[in-house]
N, C-alpha and C positions, 0 to 999 in steps of 0.2 A: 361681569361674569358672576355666577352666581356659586362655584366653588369657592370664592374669597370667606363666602359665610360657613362654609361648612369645614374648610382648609385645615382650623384648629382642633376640629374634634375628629378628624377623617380616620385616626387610629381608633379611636373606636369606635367609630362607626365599622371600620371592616372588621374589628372585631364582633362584633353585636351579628353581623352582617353574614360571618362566618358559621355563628354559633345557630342562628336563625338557617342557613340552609340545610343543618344537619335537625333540625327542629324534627318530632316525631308528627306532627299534623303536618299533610300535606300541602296545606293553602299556606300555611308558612311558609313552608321550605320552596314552594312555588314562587311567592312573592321574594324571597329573599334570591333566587337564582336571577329575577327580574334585575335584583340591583347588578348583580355582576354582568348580564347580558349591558346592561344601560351602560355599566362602566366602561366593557371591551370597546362599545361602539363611540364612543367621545372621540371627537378632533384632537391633534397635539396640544391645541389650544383651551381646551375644556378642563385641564388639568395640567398638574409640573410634577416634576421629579418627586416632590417629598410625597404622594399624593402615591404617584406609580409606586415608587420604591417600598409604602407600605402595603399596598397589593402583591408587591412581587412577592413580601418577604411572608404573604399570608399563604402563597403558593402550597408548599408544603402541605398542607393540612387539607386547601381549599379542593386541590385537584383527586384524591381519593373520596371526602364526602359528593365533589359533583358527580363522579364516577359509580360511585355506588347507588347514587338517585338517578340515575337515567333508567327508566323504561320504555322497551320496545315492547309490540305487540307481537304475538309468536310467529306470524307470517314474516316477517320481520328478522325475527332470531334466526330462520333457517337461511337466512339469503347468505 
């Protein structure tokens, strides 16, 4: 598995990760919403608890900058 290599820095990676989706360029903040789609979609196997547990505990923060970067188009807004 390839999380073993990254297992010891993975707090900051989601930090970095966090910091980059609220990034004011949008190809950043594009590419860093990529890491969090890539993470939800992982196997139980793909990852452990210490790994989850610092995602979870990035929740807070992470789920208002996703929120505030979503754009719809205005065909869209009216529905």
């Amino acid at each position: 598995q390839r999380a073993e290599y990254i297992k010891p820095h993975f707090a900051s990676i989601v930090t970095f990760m966090l910091t980059a989706t609220s990034d004011a360029d949008p190809t950043v903040a594009l590419e860093a919403c990529d890491f969090w789609l890539t993470f939800a979609s992982l196997d139980e196997d793909s990852y452990d608890d210490e790994m989850m547990g610092c995602v979870a505990q990035s929740l807070p923060q992470l789920l208002p900058v996703l929120l505030k970067g979503m754009v719809y188009p205005p065909d869209k807004i009216e529905e």
